[in-house]
C-alpha positions in Angstrom: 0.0 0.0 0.0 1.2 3.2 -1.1 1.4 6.0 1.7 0.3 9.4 1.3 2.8 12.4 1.0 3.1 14.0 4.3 3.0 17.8 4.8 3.8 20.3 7.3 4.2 23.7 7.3 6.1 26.0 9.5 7.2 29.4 9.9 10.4 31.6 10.9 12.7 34.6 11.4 15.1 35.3 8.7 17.0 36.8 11.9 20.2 35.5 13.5 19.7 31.7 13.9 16.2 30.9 12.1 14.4 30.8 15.0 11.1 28.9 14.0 8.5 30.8 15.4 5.3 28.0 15.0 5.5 24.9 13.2 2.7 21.8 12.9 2.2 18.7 15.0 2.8 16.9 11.1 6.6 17.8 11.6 7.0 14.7 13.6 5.9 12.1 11.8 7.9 14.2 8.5 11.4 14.3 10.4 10.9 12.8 13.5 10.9 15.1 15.9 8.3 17.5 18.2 7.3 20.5 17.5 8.7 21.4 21.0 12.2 20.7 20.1 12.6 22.7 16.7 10.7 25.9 18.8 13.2 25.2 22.0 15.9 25.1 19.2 17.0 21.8 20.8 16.9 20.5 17.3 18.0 23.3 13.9 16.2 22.7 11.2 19.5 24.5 9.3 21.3 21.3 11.0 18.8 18.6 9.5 19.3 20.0 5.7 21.9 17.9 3.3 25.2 19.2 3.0 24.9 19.5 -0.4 21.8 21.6 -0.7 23.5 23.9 1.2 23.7 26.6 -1.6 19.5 25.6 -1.9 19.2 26.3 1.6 21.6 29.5 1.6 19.4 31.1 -1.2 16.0 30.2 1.0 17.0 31.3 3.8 18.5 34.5 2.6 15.8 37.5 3.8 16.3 40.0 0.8 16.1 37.5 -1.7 14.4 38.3 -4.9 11.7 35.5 -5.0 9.4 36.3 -2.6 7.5 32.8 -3.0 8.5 29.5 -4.9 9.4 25.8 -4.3 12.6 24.2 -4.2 14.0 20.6 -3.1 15.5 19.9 -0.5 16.9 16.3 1.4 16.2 16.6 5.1 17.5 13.8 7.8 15.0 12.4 9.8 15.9 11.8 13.4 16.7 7.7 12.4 19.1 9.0 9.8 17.3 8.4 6.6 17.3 10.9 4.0 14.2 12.2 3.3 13.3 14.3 0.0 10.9 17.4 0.3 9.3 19.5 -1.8 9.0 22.9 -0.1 7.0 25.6 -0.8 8.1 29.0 0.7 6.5 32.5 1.0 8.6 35.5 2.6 6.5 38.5 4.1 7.1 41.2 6.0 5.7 41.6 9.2 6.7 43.9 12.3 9.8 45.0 10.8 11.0 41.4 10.2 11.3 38.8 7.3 9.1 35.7 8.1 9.2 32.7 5.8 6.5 30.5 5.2 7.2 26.8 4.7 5.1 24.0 3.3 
């Protein structure tokens, strides 16, 4: 049986260290962790990204980029060390001053 694609969204700061500001309960089942340890930063989502997307990653991540909403691809390691390939689609807004990015 064939398993459906799971989702989760969060969102960030585009500050000093990406703090995650809310994410879903659907993040655990995706990459094997809570919620409560990506918001606590016990666990970097910056640290669970491929070293070679790195340069994918830098470009997302980046708060004055010129795309202000797209998709790109990016491996993630779950917490048991798989590899796990995402399609992520991003939104950047501003909102108090600050860059927030959207994730999906």
């Amino acid at each position: 049986m064939k398993s459906l694609p799971l989702e989760a969204g969060l969102r960030l700061a585009l500050t000093d260290g990406l703090p995650i500001l809310s994410i879903d309960d659907a993040i655990e089942p995706l990459l094997g962790y809570a919620p409560s340890e990506f918001l606590s930063a016990s666990v970097r989502l910056t640290d669970r990204i491929h070293p070679h997307d790195a340069e994918v990653a830098s470009a997302l991540f980046a708060p004055h980029a010129p795309e202000p909403t797209g998709r790109v691809h990016l491996r993630l390691r779950h917490a048991d060390g798989r590899i796990r390939c995402c399609r992520i689609h991003f939104e950047r807004i501003t909102e108090s001053n600050r860059t927030l990015l959207h994730l999906r």
